[in-house]
N, C-alpha and C positions, 0 to 999 in steps of 0.2 A: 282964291279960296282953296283953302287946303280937302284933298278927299278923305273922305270915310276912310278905315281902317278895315282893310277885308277882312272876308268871317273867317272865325276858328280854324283850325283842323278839323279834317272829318273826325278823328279820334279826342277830341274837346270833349266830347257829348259822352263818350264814355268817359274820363277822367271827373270827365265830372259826378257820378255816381256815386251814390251812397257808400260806404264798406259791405253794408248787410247786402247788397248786391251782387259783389262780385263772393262771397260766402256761397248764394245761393247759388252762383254758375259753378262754382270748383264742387259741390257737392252734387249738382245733377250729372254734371259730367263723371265724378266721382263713382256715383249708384250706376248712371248709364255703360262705364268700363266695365263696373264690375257684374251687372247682367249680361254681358256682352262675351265677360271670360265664361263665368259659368254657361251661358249657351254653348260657346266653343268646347269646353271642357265634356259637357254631357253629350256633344253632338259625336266628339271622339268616343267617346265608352260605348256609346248606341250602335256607330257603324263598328266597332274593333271585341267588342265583348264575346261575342261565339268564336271567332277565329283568334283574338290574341286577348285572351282577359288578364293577361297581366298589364298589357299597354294601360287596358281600358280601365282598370283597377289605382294604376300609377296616377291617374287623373280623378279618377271619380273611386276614393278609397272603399266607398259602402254601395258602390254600385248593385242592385238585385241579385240582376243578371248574370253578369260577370261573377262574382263573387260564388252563385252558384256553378257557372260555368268549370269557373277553376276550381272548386270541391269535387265537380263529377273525373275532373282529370289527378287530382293526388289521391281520390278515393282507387282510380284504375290500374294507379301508378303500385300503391304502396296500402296493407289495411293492417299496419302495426295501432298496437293502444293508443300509442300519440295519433298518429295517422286520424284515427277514427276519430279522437276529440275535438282535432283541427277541424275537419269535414264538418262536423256534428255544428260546432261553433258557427260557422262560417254558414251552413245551410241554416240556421237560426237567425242569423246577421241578416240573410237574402230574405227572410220571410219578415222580418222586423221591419225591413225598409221595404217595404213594398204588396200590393198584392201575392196571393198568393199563388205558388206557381211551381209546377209540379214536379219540375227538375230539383228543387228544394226539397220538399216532402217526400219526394221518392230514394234522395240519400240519406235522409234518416230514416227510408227504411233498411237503404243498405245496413247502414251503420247498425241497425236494433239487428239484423241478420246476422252479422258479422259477431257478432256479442250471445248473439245465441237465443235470444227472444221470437221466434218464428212467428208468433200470435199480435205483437205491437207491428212488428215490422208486414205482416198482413195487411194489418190496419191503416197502415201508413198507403201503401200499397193502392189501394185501394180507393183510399182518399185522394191519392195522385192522380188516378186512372177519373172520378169523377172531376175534378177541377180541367183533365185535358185527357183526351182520349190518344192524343197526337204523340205521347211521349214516349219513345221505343223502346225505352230501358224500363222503363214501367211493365208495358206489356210481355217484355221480353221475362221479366221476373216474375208474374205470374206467370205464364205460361209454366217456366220450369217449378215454380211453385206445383201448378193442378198436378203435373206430370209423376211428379215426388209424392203427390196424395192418390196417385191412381184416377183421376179425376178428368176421366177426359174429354168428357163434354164442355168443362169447362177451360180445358187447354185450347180444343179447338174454336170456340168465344174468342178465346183473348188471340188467336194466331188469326181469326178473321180478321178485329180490329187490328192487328199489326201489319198488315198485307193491305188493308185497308186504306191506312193513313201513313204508310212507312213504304213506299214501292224502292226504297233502296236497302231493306230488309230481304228482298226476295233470295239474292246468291245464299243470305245464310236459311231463312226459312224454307224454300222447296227443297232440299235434298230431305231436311228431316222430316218433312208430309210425307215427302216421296215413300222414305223405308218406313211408314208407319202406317201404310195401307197393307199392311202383310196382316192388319189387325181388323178383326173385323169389324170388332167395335167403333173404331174411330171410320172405315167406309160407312158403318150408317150414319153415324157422327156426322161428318162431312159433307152428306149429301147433301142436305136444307138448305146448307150453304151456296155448293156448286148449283143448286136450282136455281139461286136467287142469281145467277150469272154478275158477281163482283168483278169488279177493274181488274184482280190480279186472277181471275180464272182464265184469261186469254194466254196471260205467258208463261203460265203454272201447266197448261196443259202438253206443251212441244216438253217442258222439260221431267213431266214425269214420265211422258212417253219415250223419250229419248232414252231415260236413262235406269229407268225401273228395271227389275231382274226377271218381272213380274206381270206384264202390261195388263194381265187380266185383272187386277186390284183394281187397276183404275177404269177400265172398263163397268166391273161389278159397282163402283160409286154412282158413274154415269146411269145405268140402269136404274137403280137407286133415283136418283136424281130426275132423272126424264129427260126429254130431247133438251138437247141446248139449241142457243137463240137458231133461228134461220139464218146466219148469216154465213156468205163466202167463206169469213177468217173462219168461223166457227166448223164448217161442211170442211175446209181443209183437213183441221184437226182430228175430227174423226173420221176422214181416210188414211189420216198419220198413225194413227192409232188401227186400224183394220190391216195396214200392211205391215205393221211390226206385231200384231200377233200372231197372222200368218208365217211372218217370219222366226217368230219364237216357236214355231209348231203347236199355238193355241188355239187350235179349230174350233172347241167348242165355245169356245169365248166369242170368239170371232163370227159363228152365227149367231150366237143370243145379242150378238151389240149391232150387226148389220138389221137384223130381222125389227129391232126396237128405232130403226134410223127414220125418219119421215118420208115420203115419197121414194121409196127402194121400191125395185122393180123385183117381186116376190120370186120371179123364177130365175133372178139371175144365179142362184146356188143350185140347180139341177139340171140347168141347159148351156151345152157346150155351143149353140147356131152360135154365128155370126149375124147378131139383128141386134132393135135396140135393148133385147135383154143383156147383152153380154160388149158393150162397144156404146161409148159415147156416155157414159152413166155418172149419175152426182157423183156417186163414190166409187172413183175406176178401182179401188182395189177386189171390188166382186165382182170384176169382168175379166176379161183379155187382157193380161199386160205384157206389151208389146218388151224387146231387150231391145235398147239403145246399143245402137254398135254400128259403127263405120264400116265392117267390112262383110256384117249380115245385119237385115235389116228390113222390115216392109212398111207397108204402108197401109191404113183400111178407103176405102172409095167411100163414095156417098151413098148414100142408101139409095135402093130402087124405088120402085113403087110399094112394092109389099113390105118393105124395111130391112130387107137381107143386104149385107155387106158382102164387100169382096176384098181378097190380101195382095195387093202385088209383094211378093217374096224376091229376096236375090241372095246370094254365099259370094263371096269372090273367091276367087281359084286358091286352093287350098287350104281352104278356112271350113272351119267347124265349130258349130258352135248352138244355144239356144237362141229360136227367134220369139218364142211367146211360151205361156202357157194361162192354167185356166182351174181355180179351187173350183171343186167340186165338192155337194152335200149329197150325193144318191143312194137314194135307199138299197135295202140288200134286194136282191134280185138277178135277172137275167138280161142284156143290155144289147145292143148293136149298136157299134161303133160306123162310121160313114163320112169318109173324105174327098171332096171330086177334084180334081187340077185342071189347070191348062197352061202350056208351054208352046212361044214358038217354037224352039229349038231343042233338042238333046242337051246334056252337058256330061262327058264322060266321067264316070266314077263319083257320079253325085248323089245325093242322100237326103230324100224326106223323109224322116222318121220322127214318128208319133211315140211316145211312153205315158201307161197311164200307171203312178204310183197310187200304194194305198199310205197317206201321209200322217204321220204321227207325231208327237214332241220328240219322241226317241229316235227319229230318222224315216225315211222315204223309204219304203220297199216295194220295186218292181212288183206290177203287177200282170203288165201283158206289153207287149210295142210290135208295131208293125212299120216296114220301113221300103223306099221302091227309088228306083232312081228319074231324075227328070227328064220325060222324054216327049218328043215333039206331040203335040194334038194335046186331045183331052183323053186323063187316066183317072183312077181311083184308088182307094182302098176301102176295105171292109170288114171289121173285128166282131167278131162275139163275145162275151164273158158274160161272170157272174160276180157278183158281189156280196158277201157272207155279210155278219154283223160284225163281226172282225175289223171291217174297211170301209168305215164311217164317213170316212172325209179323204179324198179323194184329187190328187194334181193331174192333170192332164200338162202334158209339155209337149211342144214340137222342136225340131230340132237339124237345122240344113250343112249339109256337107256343100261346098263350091264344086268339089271335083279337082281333076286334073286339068281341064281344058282351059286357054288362055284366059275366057272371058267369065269363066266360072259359071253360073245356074241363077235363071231368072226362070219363077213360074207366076201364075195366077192360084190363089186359094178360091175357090169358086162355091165351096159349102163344107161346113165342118158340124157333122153333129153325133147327138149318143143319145139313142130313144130305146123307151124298154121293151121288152122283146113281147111278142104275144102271147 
C-alpha cells in the first residue's frame, strides 16, 4: 500500500491566505514603523532642544520648545527689524503648538521692548512671570524694568524670586544687591526678605561681607531684619561680618550688630580679664584674638575654677611682633590698667609691651603703652589713664620681642585687666 503524502510546508497555511490578509499585515506594520519613527524623532527634540534646537528642530520642525529655544538665541544674537519678526514669528509658532510657556511670551515681550511699546511688553512680562515664576530672563526684565521706574520695592520682589528659583543668577545678582545697600531705601526693602532666611541668604552673606566698601549697610539690613537662624553656618557669618567692620574701623557698627547678637556675653566690650567674657565666645571677634604666627605665638589654658584663663607666651630670638589684642567700648573716665607674668627664666633684650589705641575709621592713635622685659619669677605691670569722649572705642594690643638670647622668651600671662578707677 502506497503512504499518505506528508503535510504542507509550515508556510502552506500562510500562502494560503486571503489578499485582504496580508493588506492588513503591510499596513499594521506600516502605522507601527511610522509611530515608531515619530516616537524616535520627538524622543531626539525632547533630549537636544535646550542644548542644540537646531538638531532638535531638523527633526521635529514645529517643535515648542526648541523653536522657542532658538528665538531666545537670534533675539540675543541680533535685534535688527528682520531679526525681531523672525523671533516674534517663531515665539507665536511655540505658542500655537503647544501649551503655553513663558520662554515664548516673554520674547514677545522682548520684541514689543525692542519696538518701543514699554506698556505691551509689561504685559507680556508679566503674564510670563505668572505662567512660571522659574524663568530668569523674565525676572531679570522686570527687575531692570522696577529699577528704570524708581520702583524699588518692586525690583527687590522680583530679585527674591530670581535668587529664589535661579541659584545660577547669584555671580550676576549679588554684586548689584551688594552696591545698592549704600541706599537706604532698598536696606528697609530688603529686610522682610533677609528675615524670611531664603536658600540664597547663606551665600549672599560671605559675598556682601567680603566685598562691600561698606560692611555697615549690611550690618544696618540685618538689624532691620532680626537675629538670623541659630545656626553654626549662620553664627559664622556674623563673626565674618563683626571682624570686617573692626577691620574697616566701623566700631559703631560693630557694637550695635554685636550687642543685637543672641546670647553675647554683655560685658565682653568693657572688660579686658581673661575669663569666659573675653576667651572661648560664640563670636570670637568680641574677645581676644589670638595672631597666628610660627615664631610668636600662645596659647589660652582651661579655665580654673573661677573661670579666669591663663597665656602661655613665647617670641623666638629675634622676632617682634603682635601676639593678641582686644576692641574695647569704655566709657570716658579714669581707668587702671593691670598685668601679672610669670617666667621661668630671663631672656635678654626681650619685650612685653602693652599699647592701648584710641581706634577710629581714620586710623589708631596712640594712647598710652607700657613695656618690661621677661624676667625670671613673677612681675607686672600697672597703667593709669583717662579716657575723654574723644576715645570711644578703643584696641588694646600686646606685643613680644624674643630678644637676643639663643632660645628667645617664654612667659606665662597670669591676669590681664583695666577696671575704672575709684
Amino acid at each position: 500500500m502506497s503512504r499518505k503524502r506528508k503535510a504542507p510546508p509550515r508556510f502552506a497555511a500562510l500562502r494560503a491566505k486571503p489578499p485582504v490578509f496580508w493588506v492588513k499585515l503591510v499596513s499594521i506594520a506600516a502605522v507601527t514603523c511610522t509611530l515608531a519613527w515619530f516616537s524616535f524623532i520627538h524622543a531626539v527634540a525632547n533630549i537636544t532642544w535646550q542644548q542644540n534646537p537646531d538638531m532638535a528642530l531638523r527633526f521635529v520642525p514645529d517643535h515648542p520648545l526648541a523653536l522657542s529655544r532658538k528665538a531666545d538665541e537670534l533675539f540675543a544674537a541680533k535685534q535688527d527689524p528682520a531679526t525681531l519678526a523672525k523671533v516674534e514669528a517663531m515665539a507665536k509658532q511655540s505658542l500655537r503648538g503647544g501649551a503655553l510657556n513663558p520662554v515664548a511670551i516673554r520674547l514677545l515681550g522682548y520684541v514689543a521692548d525692542a519696538r518701543g511699546d514699554q506698556k505691551k511688553a509689561r504685559e507680556l512680562m508679566l503674564l510670563s512671570q505668572k505662567v512660571s515664576r522659574r524663568d530668569f530672563g523674565t525676572q531679570l526684565w522686570l527687575i531692570e524694568d522696577a529699577v528704570k521706574r524708581n520702583d524699588k520695592k518692586q525690583a527687590l520682589y522680583h530679585y527674591d524670586i530670581a535668587m529664589r528659583t535661579t541659584p545660577s543668577s547669584f555671580p550676576l545678582l549679588f554684586p548689584t544687591l551688594t552696591g545698592a545697600l549704600d541706599d537706604p531705601e532698598v536696606r528697609a526693602g530688603l529686610a522682610p526678605y533677609v528675615k524670611a532666611a531664603p536658600e540664597w541668604l547663606l551665600p549672599f552673606l560671605p559675598h556682601a561681607i567680603g566685598t562691600s566698601e561698606n560692611p555697615s549697610y549690611l550690618a544696618d539690613v540685618l538689624l532691620k531684619a532680626g537675629p538670623l537662624p541659630d545656626r553654626p553656618e549662620y553664627r559664622e557669618q556674623s563673626n565674618y561680618l563683626l571682624s570686617t567692620l573692626a577691620n574697616k574701623g566701623q566700631f559703631s557698627a560693630f557694637q550695635r550688630y554685636y550687642s543685637s547678637l543672641p546670647s553675647v556675653r554683655s560685658k565682653a566690650l568693657q572688660t579686658a580679664a581673661l575669663n569666659k567674657d573675653t576667651i572661648n565666645l560664640r563670636y570670637p571677634a568680641a574677645g581676644w584674638q589670638l595672631t597666628e604666627n610660627s615664631v610668636i605665638g600662645g596659647a589660652f589654658s582651661e579655665p580654673d575654677k573661677s573661670g579666669a584663663f591663663t597665656l602661655s607666651a613665647f617670641a623666638g630670638s629675634g622676632e617682634r611682633g603682635e601676639l593678641m589684642r582686644k576692641l574695647l567700648f569704655l566709657k570716658p573716665g579714669t581707668y587702671r590698667f593691670a598685668a601679672q607674668y610669670e617666667a621661668q627664666s630671663s631672656a635678654p633684650d626681650s619685650e612685653i609691651r602693652w599699647d592701648l589705641f584710641c581706634a577710629s575709621q581714620k586710623g589708631n592713635v596712640s594712647k598710652w603703652f607700657t613695656s618690661r622685659a621677661v624676667k625670671t619669677g613673677r612681675s607686672g605691670d600697672v597703667q593709669s589713664f583717662t579716657l575723654g569722649a574723644d576715645c570711644p572705642h578703643q584696641l588694646l594690643q600686646l606685643q613680644l620681642a624674643g630678644g637676643s638670647g639663643q632660645l628667645g622668651a617664654e612667659f606665662v600671662l597670669r591676669s590681664v585687666d583695666i577696671v575704672r578707677a575709684p
